[in-house]
LUMFI-780649 format. One record per residue (C-alpha): residue number from 1; residue in three letters; x, y, z. Coordinates in steps of 0.2 Angstrom, whole numbers, plus 5000, padded with zeros to 4 digits. Layout:
- NUM;ALA;X;Y;Z
...
// end
This chain:
- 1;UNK;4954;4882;5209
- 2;UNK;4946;4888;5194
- 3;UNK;4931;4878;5182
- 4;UNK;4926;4886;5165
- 5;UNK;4907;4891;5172
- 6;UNK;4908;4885;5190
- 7;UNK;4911;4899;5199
- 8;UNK;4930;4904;5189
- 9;UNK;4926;4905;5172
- 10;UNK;4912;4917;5165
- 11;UNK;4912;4915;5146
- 12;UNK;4895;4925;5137
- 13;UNK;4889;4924;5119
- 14;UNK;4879;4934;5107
- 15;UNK;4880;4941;5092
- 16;UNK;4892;4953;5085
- 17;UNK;4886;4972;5086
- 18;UNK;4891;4984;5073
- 19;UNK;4898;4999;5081
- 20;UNK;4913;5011;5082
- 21;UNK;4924;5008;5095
- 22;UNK;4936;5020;5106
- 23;UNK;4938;5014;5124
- 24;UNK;4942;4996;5131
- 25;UNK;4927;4995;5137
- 26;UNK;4918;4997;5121
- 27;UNK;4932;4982;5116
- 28;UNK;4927;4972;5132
- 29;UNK;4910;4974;5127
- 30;UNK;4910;4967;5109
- 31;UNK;4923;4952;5114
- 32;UNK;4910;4947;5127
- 33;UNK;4895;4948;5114
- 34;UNK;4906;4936;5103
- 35;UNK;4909;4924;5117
- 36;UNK;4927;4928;5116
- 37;UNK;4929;4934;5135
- 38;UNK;4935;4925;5151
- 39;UNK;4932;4932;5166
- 40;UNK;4940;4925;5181
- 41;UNK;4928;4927;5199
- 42;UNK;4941;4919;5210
- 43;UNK;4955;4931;5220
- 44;UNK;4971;4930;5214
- 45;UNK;4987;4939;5219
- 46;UNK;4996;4949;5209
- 47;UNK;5012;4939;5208
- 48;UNK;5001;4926;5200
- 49;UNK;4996;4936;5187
- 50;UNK;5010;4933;5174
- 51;UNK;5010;4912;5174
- 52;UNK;4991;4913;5174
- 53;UNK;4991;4928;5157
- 54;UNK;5004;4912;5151
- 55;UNK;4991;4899;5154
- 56;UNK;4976;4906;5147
- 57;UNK;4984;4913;5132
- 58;UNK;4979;4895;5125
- 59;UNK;4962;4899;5127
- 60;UNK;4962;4913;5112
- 61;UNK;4949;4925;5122
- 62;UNK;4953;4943;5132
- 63;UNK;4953;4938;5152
- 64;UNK;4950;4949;5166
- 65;UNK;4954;4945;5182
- 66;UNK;4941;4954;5194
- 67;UNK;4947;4952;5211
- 68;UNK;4968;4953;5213
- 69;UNK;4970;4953;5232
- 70;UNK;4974;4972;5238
- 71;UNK;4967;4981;5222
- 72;UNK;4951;4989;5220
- 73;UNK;4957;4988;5202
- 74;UNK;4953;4973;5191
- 75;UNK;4966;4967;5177
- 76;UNK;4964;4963;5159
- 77;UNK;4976;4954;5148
- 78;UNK;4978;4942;5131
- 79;UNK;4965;4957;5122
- 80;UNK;4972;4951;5106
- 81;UNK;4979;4931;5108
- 82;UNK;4982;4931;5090
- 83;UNK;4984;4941;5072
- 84;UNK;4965;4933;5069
- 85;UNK;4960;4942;5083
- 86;UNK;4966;4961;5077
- 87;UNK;4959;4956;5060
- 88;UNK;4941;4952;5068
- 89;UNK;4938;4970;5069
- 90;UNK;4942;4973;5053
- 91;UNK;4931;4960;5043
- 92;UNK;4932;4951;5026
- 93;UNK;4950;4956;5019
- 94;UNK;4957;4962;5036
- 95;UNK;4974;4967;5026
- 96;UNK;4965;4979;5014
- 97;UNK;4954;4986;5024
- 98;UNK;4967;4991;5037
- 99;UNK;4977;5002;5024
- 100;UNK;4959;5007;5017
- 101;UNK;4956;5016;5033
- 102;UNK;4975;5020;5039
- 103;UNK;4978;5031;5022
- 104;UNK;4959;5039;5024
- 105;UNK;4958;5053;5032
- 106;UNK;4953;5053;5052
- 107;UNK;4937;5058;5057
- 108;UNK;4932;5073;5065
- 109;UNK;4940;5075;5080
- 110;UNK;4928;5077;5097
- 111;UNK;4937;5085;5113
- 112;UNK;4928;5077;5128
- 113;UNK;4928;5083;5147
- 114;UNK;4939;5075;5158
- 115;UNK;4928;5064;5169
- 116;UNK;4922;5049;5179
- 117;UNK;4939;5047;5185
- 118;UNK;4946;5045;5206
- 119;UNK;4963;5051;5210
- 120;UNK;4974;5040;5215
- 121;UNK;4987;5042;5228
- 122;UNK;5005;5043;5218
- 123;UNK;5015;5040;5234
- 124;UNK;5018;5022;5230
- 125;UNK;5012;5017;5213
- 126;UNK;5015;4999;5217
- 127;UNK;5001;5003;5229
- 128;UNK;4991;5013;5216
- 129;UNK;4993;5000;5203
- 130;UNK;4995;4981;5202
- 131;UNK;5011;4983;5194
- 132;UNK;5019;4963;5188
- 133;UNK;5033;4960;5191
- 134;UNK;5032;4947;5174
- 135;UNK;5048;4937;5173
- 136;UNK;5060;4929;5187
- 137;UNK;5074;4938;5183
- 138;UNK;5064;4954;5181
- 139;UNK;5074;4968;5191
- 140;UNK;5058;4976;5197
- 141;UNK;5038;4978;5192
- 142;UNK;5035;4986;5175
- 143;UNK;5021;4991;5164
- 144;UNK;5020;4986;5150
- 145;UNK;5005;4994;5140
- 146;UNK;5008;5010;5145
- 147;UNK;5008;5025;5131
- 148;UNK;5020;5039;5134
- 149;UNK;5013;5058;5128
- 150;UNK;5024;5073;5129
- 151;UNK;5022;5090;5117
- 152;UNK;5034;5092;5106
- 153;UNK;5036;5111;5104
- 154;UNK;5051;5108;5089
- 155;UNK;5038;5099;5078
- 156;UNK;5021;5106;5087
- 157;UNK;5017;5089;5088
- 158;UNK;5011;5078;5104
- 159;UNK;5025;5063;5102
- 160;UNK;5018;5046;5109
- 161;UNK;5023;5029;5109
- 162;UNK;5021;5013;5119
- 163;UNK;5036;5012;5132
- 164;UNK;5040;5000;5146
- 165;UNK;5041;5007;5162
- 166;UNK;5051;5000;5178
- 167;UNK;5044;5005;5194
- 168;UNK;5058;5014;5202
- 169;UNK;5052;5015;5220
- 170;UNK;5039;5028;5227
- 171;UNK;5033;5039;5213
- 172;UNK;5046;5035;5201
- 173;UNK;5045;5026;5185
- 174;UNK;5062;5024;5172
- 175;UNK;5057;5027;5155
- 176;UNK;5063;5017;5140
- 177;UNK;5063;5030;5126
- 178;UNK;5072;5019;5113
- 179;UNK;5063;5023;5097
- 180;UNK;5055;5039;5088
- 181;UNK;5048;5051;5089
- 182;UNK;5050;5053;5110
- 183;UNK;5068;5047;5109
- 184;UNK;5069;5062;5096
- 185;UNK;5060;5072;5108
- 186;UNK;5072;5066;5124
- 187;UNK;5088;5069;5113
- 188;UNK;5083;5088;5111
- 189;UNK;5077;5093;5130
- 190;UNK;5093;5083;5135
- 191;UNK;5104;5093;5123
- 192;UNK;5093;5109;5129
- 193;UNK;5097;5102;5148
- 194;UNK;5079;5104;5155
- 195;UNK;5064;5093;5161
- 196;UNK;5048;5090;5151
- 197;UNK;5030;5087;5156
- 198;UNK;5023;5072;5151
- 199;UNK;5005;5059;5155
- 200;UNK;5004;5042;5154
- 201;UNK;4990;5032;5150
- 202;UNK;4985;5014;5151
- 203;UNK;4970;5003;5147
- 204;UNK;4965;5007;5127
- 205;UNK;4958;5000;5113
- 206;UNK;4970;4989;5103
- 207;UNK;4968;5000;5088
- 208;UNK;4972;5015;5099
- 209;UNK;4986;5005;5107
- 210;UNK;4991;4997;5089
- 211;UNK;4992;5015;5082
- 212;UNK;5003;5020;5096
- 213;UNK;5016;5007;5093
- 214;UNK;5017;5010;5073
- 215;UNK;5028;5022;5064
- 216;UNK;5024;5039;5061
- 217;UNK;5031;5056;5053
- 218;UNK;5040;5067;5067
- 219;UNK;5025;5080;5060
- 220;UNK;5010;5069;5063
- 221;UNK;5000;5065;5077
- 222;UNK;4998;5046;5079
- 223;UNK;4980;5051;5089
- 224;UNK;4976;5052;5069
- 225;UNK;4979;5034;5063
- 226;UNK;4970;5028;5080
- 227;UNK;4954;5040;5073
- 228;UNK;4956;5032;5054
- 229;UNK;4958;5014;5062
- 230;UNK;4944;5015;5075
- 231;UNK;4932;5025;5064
- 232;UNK;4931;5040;5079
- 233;UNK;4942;5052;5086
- 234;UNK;4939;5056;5105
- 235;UNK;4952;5066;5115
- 236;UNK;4954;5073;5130
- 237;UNK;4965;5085;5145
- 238;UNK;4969;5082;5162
- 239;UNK;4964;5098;5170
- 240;UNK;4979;5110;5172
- 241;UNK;4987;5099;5156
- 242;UNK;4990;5104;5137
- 243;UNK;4995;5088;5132
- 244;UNK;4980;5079;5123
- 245;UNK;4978;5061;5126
- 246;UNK;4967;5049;5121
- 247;UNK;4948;5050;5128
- 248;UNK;4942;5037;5142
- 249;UNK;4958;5027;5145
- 250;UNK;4955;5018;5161
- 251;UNK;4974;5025;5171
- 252;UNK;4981;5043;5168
- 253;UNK;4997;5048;5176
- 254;UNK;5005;5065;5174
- 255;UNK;5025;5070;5178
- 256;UNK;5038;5078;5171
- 257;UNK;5054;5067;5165
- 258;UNK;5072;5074;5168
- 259;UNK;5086;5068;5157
- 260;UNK;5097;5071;5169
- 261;UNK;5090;5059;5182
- 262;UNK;5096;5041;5174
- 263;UNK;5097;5024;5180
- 264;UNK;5100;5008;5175
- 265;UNK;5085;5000;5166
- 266;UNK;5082;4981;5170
- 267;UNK;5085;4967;5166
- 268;UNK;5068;4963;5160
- 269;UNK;5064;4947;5150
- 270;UNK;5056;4956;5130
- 271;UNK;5049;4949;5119
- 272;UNK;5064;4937;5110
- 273;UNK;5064;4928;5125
- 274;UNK;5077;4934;5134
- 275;UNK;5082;4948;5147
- 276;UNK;5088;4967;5141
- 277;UNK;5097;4975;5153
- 278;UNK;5097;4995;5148
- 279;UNK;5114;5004;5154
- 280;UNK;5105;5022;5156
- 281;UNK;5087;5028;5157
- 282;UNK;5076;5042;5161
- 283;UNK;5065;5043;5176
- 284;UNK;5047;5051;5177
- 285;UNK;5044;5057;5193
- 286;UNK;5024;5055;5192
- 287;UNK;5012;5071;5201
- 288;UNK;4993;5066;5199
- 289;UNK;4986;5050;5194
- 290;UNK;4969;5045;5191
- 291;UNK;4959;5029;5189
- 292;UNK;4941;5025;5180
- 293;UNK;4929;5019;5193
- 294;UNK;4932;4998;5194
- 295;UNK;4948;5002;5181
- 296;UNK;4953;4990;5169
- 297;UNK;4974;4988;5169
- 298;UNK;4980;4981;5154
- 299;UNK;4996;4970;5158
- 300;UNK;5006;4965;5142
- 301;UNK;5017;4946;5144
- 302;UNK;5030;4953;5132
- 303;UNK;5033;4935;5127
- 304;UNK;5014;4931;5123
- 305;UNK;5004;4930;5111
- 306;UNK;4998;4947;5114
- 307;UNK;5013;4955;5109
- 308;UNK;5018;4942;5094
- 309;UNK;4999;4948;5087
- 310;UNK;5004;4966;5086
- 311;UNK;5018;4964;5078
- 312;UNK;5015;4952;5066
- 313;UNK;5001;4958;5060
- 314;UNK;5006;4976;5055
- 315;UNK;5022;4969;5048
- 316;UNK;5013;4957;5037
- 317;UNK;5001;4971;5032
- 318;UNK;5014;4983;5026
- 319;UNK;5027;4970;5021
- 320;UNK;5016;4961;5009
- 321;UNK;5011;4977;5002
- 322;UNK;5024;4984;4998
- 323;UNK;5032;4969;4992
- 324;UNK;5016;4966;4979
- 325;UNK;5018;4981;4973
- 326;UNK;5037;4979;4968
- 327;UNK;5037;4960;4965
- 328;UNK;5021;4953;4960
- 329;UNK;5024;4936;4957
- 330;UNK;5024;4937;4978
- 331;UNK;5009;4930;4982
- 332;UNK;5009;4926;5003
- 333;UNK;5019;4935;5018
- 334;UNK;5020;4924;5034
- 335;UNK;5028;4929;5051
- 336;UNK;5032;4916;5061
- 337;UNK;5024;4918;5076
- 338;UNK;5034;4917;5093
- 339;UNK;5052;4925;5083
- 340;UNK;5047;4945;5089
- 341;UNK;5043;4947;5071
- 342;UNK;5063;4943;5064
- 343;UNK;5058;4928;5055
- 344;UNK;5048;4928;5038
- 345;UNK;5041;4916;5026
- 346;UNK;5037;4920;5009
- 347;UNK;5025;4913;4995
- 348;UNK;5030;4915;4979
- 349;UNK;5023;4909;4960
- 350;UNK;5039;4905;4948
- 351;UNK;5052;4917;4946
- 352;UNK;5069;4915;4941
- 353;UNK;5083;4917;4954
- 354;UNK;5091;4934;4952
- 355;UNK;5073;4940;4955
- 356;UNK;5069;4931;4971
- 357;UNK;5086;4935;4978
- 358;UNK;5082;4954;4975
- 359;UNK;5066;4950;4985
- 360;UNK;5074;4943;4997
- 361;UNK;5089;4958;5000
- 362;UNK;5073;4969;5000
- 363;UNK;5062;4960;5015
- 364;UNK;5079;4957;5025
- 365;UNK;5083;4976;5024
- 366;UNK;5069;4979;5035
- 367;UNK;5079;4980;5052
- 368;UNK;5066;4969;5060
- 369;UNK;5070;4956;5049
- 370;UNK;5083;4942;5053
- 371;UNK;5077;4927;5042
- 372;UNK;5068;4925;5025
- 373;UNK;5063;4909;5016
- 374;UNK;5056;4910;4999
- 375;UNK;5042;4894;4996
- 376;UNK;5033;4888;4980
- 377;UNK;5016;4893;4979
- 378;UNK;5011;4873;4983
- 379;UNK;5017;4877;5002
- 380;UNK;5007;4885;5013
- 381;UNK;5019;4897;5022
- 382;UNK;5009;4896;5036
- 383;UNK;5013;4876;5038
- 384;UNK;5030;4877;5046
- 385;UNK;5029;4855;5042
- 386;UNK;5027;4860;5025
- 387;UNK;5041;4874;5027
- 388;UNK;5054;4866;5035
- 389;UNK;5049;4851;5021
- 390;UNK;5053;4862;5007
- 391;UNK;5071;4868;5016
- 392;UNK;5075;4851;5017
- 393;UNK;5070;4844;4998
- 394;UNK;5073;4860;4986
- 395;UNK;5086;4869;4996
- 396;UNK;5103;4868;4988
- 397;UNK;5113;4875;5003
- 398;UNK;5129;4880;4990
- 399;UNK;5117;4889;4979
- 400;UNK;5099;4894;4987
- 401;UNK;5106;4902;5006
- 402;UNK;5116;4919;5010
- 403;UNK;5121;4927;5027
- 404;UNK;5124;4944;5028
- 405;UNK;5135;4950;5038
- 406;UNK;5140;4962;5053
- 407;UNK;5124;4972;5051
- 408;UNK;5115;4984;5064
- 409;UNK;5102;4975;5074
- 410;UNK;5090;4980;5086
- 411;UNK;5093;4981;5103
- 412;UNK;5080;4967;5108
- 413;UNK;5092;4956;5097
- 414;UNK;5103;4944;5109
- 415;UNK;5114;4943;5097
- 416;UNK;5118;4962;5096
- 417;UNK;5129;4957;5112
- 418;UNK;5143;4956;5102
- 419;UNK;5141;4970;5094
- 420;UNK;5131;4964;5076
- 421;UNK;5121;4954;5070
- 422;UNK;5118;4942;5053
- 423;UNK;5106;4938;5043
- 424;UNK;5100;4926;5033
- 425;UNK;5090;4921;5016
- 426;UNK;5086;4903;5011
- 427;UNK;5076;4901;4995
- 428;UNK;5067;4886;4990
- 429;UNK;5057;4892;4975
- 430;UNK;5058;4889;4957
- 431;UNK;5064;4873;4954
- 432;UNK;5052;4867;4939
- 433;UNK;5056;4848;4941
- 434;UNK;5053;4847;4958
- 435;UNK;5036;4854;4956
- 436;UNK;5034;4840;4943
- 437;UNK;5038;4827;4955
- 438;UNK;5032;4830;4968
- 439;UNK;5022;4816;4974
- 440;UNK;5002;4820;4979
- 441;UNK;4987;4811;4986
- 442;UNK;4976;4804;4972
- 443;UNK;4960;4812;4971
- 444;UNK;4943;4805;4976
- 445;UNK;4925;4809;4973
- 446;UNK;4921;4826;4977
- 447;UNK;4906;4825;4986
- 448;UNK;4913;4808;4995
- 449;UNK;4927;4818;5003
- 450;UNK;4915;4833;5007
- 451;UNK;4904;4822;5017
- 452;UNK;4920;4814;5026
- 453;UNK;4925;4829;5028
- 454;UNK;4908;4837;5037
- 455;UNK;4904;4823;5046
- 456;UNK;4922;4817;5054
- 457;UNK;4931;4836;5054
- 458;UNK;4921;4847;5055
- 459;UNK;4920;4855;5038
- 460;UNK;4938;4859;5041
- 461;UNK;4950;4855;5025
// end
């Protein structure tokens, strides 16, 4: 049905353009200019959607889907298909420069009017919106890129956060507020006993969306680490609306969300692979909505690489950091991609034991964290043949592994079902013999193996 550059696949080239960028669109723009863009001319229908996003996830490029069968809306899904794409936009020493402009200050903030948008008819969103319905045991359609805003008037803050949302029938939409700062924010208008306003918007710029997923103060903005990331600030207000939100997102919707009005949430395959079932959760009951003229929906496989890119790239960012500064003889962080950022490989130079193991306790005490192995700096941590290698030849099980026990875990964690989790450090580092005796390829002529290795692999080591 569909043939790269015969009438499915569109894929353009070009060279990169330096520019600051806000919007999807301005995203869309610079992925296509780097050849990194697929869009897809056939119709599809929606419930095809999630298997096709699995498929073309291979491809490493953004996709859009222009024509899904009952929409005027297109689709747009795999924006970053791995850490390398995030890192892209960030240039030579991705790492570095990503904490260079998240600790700068944001630039000057421009408040835009509210325009170029239709309303869209709220009466049945599944109507309004091509909601997927993404796994078979999915209870109902949800969104998945959604970012939830509501003003918090005990901080004087806007609270925001990326939050799945089930379609709920009509104009309904349950609300997952499971971690800060609108789960703070929840707890207090639920304890207060009324309703609060809040918008949601769909279709931004990864760094917009990656700075809506991260952390934050209760006291700041997170609209301030989308403006550092990005290099501009754009907001904007839905007429008849105080909350600010960001400016030229492709879906607004605007309802209020009433503690008091709770279902049951899912089940809904996450990202560890398996379904969450959530006993209690709110419900926004959404007024207006409003689409961008030929809107771009941003649908999120929570098991994809898209999702696996955003996490492990943050949590390799300020992971590593952190752990150079307190234990320099760390010399690589890895996250194994696919394990919703719980398993970690670390490089290290020598070190004697006691150190490592305090490395070790520190990385696991992250509550992300369910695994950490420690390699020599000879493995690349990235390698998993190399790792799994190393477990097996330098690991004395008696001596170089601990569990921790009973601990707290996250509720994405299937394991969590029995009410705690373990965790787990394996070390394979500083064993000086080894090192010694480890058996390596003689080495040839340099330039012999530099022409074998440009004419036959590409260059490629």
């Amino acid at each position: 049905m569909f043939g790269k550059g015969v009438g499915g696949f569109t894929s353009s080239g070009g060279l990169v353009r330096e520019m600051e960028q806000w919007t999807l669109r301005d995203y869309v723009e610079w992925k296509r200019e780097r050849g990194e863009l697929l869009e897809i001319l056939e119709e599809v229908w929606v419930e095809d959607l999630p298997e096709a996003m699995e498929l073309l996830s291979s491809e490493s490029k953004a996709v859009i889907f222009t024509k899904v069968h009952g929409y005027s809306h297109r689709v747009i899904a795999n924006l970053v298909a791995s850490s390398e794409a995030l890192e892209a936009l960030f240039g030579p020493n991705a790492e570095s420069e990503f904490l260079k402009r998240l600790k700068g200050p944001p630039p000057a903030k421009e408040v835009l009017p509210f325009e170029g948008y239709e309303e869209l008819d709220v009466g049945d969103l599944a109507v309004a919106l091509p909601l997927l319905h993404h796994y078979e045991g999915d209870v109902a359609p949800f969104v998945t890129a959604g970012v939830v805003h509501a003003y918090d008037p005990w901080n004087n803050v806007v609270a925001r956060g990326i939050h799945r949302l089930q379609f709920r029938g009509g104009s309904k939409l349950g609300v997952a507020l499971l971690n800060p700062p609108l789960r703070t924010l929840l707890e207090n208008f639920r304890e207060k006993g009324t309703s609060f306003p809040v918008v949601v918007t769909i279709g931004h710029h990864p760094l917009v969306l990656l700075a809506m997923a991260m952390k934050t103060a209760l006291v700041k903005d997170k609209i301030e680490n989308a403006g550092s990331l990005c290099g501009t600030l754009k907001t904007t207000y839905i007429p008849g609306s105080d909350i600010e939100i960001p400016w030229g997102t492709e879906f607004v919707l605007e309802g209020t969300v009433d503690p008091k009005e709770e279902a049951r949430d899912g089940p809904m395959g996450e990202v560890n692979g398996y379904y969450l079932t959530i006993e209690r959760t709110p419900t926004i009951t959404v007024k207006r909505g409003f689409a961008k003229k030929d809107a771009l929906y941003h649908a999120i496989l929570p098991t994809g690489a898209e999702a696996d890119a955003y996490l492990a790239f943050v949590s390799k960012v300020f992971m590593f950091s952190d752990l150079k500064e307190r234990f320099p003889f760390v010399q690589k962080v890895f996250f194994i991609p696919y394990t919703f950022g719980a398993s970690v490989v670390v490089q290290v130079t020598h070190s004697d034991r006691a150190s490592i193991n305090n490395m070790m306790l520190t990385v696991l005490s992250n509550p992300m964290v369910k695994k950490c192995v420690v390699v020599d700096e000879d493995i690349n941590p990235s390698d998993l043949q190399q790792v799994e290698w190393a477990i097996i030849t330098r690991c004395w099980a008696d001596e170089d592994v601990f569990i921790l026990p009973r601990l707290k875990g996250q509720a994405i964690d299937s394991e969590l079902r029995r009410g705690f989790i373990h965790k787990i450090g394996i070390n394979t580092a500083g064993k000086a013999d080894l090192l010694q005796e480890r058996a390596r390829v003689r080495r040839g002529n340099p330039e012999t193996i530099k022409r074998i290795k440009e004419h036959y692999l590409g260059g490629k080591n």
